[in-house]
Backbone as numpy.savetxt, mean C-alpha at the origin, in Angstrom:
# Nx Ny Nz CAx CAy CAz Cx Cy Cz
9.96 -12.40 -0.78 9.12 -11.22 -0.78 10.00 -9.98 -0.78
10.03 -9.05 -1.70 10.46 -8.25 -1.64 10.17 -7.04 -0.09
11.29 -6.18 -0.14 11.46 -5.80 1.40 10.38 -5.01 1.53
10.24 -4.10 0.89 8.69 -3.33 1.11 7.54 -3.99 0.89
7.31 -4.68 0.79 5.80 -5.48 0.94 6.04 -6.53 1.97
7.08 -6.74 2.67 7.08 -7.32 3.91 7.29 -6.40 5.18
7.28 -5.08 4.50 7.63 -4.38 5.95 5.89 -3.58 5.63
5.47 -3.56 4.68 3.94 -3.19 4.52 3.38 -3.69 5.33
3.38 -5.69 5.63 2.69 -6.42 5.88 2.48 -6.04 7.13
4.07 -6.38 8.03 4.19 -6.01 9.21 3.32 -4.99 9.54
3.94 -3.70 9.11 3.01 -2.42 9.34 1.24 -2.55 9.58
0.82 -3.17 8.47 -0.33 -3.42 8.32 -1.17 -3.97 9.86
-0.34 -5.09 10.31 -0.93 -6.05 11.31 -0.83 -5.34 12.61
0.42 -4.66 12.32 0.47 -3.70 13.84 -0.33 -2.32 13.69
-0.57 -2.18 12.49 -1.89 -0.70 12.59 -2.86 -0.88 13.34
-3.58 -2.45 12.99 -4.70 -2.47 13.15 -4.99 -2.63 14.67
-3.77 -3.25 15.43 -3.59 -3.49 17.16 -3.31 -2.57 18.05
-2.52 -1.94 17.06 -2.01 -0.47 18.01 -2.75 0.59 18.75
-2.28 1.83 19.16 -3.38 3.14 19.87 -3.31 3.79 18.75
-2.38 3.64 16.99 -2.91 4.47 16.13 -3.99 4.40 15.53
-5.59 3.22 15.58 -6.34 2.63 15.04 -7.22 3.83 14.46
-7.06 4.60 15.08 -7.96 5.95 15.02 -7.43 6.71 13.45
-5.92 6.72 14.04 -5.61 7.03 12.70 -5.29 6.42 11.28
-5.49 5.15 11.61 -5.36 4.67 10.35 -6.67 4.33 9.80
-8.06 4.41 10.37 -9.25 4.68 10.58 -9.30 6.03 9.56
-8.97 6.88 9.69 -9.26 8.37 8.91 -8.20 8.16 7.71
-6.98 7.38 7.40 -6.41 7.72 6.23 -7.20 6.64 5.07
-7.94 5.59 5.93 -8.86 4.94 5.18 -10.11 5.06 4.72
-10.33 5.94 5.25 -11.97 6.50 5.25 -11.69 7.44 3.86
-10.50 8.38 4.36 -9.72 8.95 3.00 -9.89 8.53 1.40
-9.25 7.63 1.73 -9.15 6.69 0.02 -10.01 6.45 -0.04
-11.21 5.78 0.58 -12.52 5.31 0.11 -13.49 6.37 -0.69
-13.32 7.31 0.10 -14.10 8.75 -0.23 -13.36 8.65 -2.00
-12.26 9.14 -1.76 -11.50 9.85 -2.90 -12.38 8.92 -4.20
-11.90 7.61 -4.02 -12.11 6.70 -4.99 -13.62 6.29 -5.00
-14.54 6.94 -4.45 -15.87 6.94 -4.59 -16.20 8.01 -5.75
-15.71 9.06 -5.17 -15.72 10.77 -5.69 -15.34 10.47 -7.14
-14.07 9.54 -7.44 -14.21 9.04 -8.97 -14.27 8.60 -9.93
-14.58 7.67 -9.41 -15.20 6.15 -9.54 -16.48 5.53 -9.54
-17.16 6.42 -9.02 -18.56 6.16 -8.49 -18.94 5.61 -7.43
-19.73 5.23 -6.63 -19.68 4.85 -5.27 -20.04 3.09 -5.43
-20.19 2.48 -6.45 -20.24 0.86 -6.76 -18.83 0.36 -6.50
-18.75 -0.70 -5.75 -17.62 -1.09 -5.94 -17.45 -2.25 -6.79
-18.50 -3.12 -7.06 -19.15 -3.64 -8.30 -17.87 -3.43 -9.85
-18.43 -2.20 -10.34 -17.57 -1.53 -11.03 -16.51 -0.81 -10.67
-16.46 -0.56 -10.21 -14.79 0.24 -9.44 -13.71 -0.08 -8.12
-13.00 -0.78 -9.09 -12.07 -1.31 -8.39 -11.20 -0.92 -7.55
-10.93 0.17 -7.99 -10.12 1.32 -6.47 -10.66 1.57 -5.87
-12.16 1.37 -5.86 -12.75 1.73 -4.48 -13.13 0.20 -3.28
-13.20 -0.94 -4.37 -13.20 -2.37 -4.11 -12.06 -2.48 -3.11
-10.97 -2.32 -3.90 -9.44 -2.40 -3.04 -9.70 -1.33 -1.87
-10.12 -0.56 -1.85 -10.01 0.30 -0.63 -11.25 0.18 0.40
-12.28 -0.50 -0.19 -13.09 -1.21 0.91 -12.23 -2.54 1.48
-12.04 -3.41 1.01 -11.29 -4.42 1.18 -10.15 -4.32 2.37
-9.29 -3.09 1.94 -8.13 -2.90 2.73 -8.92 -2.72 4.07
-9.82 -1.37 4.24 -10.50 -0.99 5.32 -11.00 -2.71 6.29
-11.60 -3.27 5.64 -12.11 -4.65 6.18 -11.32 -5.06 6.91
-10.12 -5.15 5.73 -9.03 -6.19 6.72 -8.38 -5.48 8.14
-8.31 -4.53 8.27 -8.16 -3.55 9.79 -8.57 -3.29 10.22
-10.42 -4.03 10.35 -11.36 -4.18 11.08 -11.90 -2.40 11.15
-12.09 -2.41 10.49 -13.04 -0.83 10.17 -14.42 -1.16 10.37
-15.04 -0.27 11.32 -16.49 -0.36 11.07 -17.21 -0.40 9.54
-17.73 -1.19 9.53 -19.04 -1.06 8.26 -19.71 -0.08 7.84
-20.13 0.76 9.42 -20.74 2.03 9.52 -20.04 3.03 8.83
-18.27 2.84 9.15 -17.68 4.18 8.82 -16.97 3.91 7.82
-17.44 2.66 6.52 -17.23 2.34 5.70 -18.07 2.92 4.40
-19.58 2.66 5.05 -20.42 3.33 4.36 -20.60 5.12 4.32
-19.95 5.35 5.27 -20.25 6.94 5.56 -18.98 7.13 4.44
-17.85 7.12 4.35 -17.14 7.26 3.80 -17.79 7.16 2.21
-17.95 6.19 1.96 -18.29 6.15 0.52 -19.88 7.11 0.03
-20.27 7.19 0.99 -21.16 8.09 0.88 -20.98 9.26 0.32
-19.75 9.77 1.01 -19.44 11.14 1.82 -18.86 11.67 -0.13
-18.13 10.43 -0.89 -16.92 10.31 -2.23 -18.54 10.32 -3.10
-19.43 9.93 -2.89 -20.52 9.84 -4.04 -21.49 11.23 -3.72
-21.01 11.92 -2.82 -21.55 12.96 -2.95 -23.19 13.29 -2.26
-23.27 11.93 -1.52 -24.59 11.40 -0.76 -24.82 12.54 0.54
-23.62 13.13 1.10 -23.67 14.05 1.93 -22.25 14.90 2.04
-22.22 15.98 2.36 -21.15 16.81 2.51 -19.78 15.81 3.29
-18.68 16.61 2.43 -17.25 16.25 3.11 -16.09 16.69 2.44
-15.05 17.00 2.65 -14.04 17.33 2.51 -13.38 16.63 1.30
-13.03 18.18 0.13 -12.87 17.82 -1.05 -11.01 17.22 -0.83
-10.89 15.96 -1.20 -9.12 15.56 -0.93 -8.79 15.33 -2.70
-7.47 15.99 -2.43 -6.43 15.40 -4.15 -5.55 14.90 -3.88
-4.98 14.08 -4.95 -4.14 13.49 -4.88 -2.77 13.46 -5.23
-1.91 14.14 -4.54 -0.59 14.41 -4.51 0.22 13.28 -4.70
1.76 13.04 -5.65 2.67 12.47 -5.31 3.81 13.10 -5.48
4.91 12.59 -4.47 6.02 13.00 -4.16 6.97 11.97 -4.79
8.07 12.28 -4.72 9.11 11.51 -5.47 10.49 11.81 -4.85
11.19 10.61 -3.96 12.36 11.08 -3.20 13.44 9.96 -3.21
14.24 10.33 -2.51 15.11 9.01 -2.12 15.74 9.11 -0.68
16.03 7.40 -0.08 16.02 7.32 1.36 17.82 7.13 1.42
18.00 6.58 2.14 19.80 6.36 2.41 19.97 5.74 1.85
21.26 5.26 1.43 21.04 4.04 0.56 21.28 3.60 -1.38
20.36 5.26 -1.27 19.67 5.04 -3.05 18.63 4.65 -3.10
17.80 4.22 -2.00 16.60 3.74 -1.93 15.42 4.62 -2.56
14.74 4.66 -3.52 13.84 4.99 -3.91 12.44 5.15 -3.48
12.25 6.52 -3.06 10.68 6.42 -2.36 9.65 6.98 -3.12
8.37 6.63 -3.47 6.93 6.91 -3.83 6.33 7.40 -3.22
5.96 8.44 -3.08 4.49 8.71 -1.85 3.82 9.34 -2.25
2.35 8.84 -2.10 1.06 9.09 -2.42 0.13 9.74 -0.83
0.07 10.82 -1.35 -0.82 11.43 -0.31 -2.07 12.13 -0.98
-3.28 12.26 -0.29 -4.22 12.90 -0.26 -4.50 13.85 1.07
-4.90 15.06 0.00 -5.08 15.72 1.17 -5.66 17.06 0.85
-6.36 17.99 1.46 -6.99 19.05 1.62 -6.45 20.45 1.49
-5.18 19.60 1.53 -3.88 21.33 1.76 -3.00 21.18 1.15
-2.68 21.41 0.04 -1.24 20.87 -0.69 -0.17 21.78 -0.42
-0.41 22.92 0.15 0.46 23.68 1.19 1.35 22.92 2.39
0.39 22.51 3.16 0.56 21.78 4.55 1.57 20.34 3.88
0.71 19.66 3.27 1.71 18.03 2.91 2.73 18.30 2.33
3.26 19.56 1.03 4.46 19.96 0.65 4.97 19.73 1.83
4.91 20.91 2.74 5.99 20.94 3.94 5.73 19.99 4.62
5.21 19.15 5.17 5.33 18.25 6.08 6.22 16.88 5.44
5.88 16.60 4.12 6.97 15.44 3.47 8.27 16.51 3.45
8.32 17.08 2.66 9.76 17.90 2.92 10.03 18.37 4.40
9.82 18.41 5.40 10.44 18.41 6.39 10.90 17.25 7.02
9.56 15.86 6.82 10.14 14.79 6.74 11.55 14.17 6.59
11.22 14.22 5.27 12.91 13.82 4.40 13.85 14.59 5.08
13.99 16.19 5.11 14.90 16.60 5.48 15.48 15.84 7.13
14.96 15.56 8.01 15.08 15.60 9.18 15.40 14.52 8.95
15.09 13.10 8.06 15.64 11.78 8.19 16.32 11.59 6.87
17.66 12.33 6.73 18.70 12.06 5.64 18.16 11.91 4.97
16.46 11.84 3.98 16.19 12.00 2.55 16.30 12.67 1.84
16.06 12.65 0.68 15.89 14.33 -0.52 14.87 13.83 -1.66
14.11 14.95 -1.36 12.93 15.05 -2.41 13.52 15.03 -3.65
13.12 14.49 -4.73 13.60 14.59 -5.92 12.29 15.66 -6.72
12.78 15.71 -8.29 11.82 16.03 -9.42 10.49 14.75 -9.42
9.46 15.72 -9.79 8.59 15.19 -10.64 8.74 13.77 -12.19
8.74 12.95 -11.71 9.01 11.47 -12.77 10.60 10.92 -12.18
11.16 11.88 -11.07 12.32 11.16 -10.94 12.69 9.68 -10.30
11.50 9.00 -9.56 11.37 7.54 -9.54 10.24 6.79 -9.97
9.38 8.06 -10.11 8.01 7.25 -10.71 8.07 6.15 -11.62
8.87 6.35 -12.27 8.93 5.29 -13.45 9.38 3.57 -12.94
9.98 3.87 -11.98 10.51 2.61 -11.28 9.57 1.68 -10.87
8.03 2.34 -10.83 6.96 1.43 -9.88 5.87 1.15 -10.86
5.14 0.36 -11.22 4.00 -0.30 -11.99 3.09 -0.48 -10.94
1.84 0.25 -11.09 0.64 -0.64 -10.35 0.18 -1.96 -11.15
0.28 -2.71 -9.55 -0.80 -4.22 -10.07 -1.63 -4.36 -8.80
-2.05 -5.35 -9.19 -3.25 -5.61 -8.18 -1.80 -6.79 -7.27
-2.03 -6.94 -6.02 -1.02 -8.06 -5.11 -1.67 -8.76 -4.29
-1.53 -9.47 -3.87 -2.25 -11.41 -3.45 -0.83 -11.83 -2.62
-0.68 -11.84 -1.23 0.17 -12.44 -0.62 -0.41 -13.65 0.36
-0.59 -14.58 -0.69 -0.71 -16.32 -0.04 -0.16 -17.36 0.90
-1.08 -18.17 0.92 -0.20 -19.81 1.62 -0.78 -20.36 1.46
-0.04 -21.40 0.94 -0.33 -22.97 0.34 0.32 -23.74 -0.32
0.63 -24.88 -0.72 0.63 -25.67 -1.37 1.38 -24.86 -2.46
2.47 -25.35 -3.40 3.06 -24.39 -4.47 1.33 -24.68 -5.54
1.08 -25.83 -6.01 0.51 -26.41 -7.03 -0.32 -26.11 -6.88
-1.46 -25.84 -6.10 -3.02 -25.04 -5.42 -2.51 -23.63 -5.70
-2.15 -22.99 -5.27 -1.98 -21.74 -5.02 -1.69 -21.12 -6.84
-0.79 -22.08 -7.29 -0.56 -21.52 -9.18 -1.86 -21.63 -9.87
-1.97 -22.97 -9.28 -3.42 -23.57 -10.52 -4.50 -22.63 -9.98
-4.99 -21.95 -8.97 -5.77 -21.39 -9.03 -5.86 -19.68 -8.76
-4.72 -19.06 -9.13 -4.37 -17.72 -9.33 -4.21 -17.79 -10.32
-3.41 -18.79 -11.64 -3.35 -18.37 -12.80 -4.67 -18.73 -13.30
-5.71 -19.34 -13.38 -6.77 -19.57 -13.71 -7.76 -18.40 -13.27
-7.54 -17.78 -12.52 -8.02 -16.53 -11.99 -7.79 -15.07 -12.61
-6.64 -15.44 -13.47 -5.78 -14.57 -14.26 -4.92 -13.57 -13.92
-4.04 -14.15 -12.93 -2.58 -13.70 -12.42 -1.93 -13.89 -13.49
-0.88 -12.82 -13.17 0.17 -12.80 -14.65 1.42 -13.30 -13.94
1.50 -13.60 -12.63 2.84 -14.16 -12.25 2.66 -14.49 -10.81
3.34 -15.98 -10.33 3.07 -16.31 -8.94 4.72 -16.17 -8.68
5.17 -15.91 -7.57 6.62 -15.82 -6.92 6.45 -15.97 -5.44
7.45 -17.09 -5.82 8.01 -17.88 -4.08 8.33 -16.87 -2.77
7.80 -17.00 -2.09 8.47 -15.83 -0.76 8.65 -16.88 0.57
9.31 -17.97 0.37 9.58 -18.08 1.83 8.29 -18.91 2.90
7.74 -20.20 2.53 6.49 -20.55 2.24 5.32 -19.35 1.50
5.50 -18.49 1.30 4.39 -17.83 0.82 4.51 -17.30 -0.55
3.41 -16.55 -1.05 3.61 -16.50 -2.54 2.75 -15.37 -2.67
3.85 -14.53 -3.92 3.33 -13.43 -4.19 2.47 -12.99 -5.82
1.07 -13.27 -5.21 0.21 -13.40 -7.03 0.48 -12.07 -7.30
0.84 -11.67 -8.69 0.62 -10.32 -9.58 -0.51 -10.20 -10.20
-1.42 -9.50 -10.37 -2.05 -9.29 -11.74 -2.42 -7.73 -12.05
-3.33 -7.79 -12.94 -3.48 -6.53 -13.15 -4.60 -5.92 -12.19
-4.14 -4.40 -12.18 -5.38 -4.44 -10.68 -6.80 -4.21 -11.03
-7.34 -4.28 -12.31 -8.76 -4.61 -12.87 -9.29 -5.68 -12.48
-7.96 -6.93 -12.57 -8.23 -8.50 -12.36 -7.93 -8.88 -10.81
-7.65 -8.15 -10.05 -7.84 -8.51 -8.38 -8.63 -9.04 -7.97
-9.59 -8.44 -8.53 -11.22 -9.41 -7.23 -10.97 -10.84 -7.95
-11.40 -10.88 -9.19 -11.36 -12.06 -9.92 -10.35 -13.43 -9.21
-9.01 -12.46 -9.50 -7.95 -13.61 -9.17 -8.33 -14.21 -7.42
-8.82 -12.98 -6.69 -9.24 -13.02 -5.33 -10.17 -14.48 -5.03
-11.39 -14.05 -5.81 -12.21 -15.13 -5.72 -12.25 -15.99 -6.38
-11.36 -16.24 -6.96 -10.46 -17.78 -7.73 -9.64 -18.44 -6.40
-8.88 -18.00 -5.95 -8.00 -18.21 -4.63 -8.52 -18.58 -3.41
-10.06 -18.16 -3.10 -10.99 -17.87 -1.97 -11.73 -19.59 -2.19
-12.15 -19.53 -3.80 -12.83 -20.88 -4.21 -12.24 -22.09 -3.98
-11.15 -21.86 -4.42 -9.79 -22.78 -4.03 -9.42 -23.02 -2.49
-10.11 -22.23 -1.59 -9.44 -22.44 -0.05 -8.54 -22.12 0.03
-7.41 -20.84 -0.42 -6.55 -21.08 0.05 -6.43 -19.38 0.67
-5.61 -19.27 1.55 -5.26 -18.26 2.57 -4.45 -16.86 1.97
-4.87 -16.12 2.33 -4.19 -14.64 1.96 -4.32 -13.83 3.26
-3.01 -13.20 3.28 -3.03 -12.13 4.24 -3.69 -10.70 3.66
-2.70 -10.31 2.42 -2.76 -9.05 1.36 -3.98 -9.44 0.55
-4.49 -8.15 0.18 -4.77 -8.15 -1.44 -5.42 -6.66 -1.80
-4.39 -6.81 -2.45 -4.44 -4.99 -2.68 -3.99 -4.41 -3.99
-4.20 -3.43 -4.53 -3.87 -2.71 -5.65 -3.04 -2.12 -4.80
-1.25 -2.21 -5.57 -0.24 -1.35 -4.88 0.79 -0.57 -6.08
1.89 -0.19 -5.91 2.72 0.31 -6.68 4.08 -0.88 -6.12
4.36 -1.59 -7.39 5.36 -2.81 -7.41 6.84 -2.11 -7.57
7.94 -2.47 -7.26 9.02 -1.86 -8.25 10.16 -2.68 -9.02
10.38 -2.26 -10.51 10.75 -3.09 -11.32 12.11 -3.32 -10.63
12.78 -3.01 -9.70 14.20 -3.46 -9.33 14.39 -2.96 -7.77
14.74 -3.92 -6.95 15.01 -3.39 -5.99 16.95 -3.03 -5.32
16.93 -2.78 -4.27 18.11 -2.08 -3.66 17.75 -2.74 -2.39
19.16 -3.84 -2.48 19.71 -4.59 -0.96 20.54 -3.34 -0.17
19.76 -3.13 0.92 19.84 -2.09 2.13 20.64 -3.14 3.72
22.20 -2.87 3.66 22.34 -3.35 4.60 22.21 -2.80 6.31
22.55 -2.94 7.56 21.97 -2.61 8.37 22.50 -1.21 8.90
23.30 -0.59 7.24 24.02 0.70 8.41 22.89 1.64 8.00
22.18 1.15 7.02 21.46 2.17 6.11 19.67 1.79 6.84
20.00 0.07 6.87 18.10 -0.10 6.91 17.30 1.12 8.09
18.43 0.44 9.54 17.69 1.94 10.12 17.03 3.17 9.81
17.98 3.92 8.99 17.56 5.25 8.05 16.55 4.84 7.63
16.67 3.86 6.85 15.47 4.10 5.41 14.26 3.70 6.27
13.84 3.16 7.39 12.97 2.55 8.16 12.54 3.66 8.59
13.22 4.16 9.51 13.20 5.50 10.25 12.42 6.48 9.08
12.67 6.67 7.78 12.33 8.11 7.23 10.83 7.31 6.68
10.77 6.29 6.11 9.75 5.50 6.05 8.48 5.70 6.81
8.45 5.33 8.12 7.99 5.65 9.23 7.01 6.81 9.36
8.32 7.98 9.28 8.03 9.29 9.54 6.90 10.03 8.41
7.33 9.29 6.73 6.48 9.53 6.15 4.69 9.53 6.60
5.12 7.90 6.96 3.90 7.03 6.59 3.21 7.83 8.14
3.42 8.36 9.27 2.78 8.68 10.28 2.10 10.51 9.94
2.68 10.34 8.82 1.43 11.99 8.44 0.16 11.75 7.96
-0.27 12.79 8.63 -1.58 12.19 8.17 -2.53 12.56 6.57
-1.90 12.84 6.10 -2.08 13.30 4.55 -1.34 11.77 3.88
-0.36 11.52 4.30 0.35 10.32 3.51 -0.81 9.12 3.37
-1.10 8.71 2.85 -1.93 7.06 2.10 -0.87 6.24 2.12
0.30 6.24 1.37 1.31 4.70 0.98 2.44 5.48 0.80
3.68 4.52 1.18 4.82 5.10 1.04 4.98 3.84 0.51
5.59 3.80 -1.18 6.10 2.92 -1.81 7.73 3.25 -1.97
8.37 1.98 -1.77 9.72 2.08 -1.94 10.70 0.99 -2.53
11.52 0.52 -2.90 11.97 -0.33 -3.76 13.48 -1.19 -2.81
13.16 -1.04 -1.44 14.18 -1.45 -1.07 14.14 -2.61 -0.52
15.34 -3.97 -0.39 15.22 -5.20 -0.41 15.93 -5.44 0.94
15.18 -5.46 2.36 16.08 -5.42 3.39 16.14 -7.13 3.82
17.08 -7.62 4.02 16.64 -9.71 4.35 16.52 -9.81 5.77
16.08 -10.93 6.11 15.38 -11.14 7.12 16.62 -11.05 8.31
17.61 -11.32 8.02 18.78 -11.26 9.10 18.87 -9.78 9.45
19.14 -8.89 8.56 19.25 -7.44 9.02 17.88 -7.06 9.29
16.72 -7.35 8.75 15.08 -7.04 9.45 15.76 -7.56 11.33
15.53 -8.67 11.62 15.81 -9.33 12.88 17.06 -8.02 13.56
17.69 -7.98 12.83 19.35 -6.92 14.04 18.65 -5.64 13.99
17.91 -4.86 13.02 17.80 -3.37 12.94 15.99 -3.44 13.79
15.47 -4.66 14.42 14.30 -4.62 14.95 13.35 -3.49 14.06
């Protein structure tokens, strides 16, 4: 598994346990809205808003403040108009960072990612200066069986299954997520993930003088509250994960 979608995962499991629940509660309510607002409020037909109900589910989000949210993006009742900003930087390393924020103030999130970075050895780059590095797909992080898990993601229409360490990482396109989803679901077999993310075509082995940093500025991103996803392309292994805690 590449290092950022295992330090996602992590992240993910400890959002939902933690005293930040509140806030990861509002950056989700966030995306749902957004991707209601243009998408339409079906998730039926609209898959960014599918993936962003979905995500909400899995971190045990009320239903209630699932529906208010999507409400709020279809225009069913007043709420706060959010856009969608991205930033483009790099962490220690050479590490390549993505970040996608929404937000109300594109004043306020300028400075708050750029103060970010500054304070944790990053630097903002230009506009397209890593973008190009990342492809959205739809992602499926499994367990099972190698032969279950292929035969019924590629029949689902995954464009690629990859080994992680008993687990396995389905690609497809993120139109074909639910699909491949409930191909995988039919099949019995187990998923932690499944999400429309930003992949990156090459990563950067981060050893432990650097992982700190790049963890650390990571972090700092991802705890604003305008930030949605901090995508990054760096490959940290489980020995230096274990020493840099």
């Amino acid at each position: 598994m590449s290092g950022h979608s295992k330090w996602s995962t992590i992240k993910r499991k400890k959002g939902a346990k933690d005293a930040a629940r509140g806030k990861l509660f509002a950056k989700l309510s966030r995306a749902i809205e957004v991707a209601a607002r243009e998408g339409g409020g079906d998730p039926a037909s609209n898959y960014t808003l599918a993936g962003a109900i979905e995500k909400a589910k899995q971190a045990s989000m009320p239903n209630d403040n699932i529906d208010r949210a999507v409400k709020r993006g279809s225009g069913d009742s007043d709420g706060v108009q959010y856009e969608e900003v991205w930033y483009e930087g790099y962490a220690p390393g050479g590490v390549a960072l993505f970040v996608q924020c929404l937000t109300d103030n594109r004043n306020r999130v300028a400075s708050d990612v750029r103060a970010a970075m500054t304070r944790n050895e990053g630097s903002l780059g230009e506009p397209g200066s890593v973008g190009y590095l990342f492809e959205q797909k739809g992602y499926i992080l499994a367990s099972g069986a190698e032969d279950a898990v292929m035969e019924a993601a590629l029949d689902g229409g995954a464009e690629d299954v990859r080994g992680a360490q008993g687990q396995w990482e389905v690609i497809c396109a993120p139109g074909d997520l639910r699909q491949v989803r409930r191909a995988l679901e039919a099949a019995g077999i187990d998923f932690d993930t499944a999400e429309v993310t930003q992949l990156p075509a090459t990563t950067v082995s981060v050893e432990a003088e650097h992982a700190r940093k790049v963890l650390r500025l990571v972090d700092a991103l991802d705890d604003l509250d305008d930030v949605q996803q901090v995508y990054s392309n760096f490959d940290i292994s489980d020995e230096v994960m274990a020493e840099v805690g």
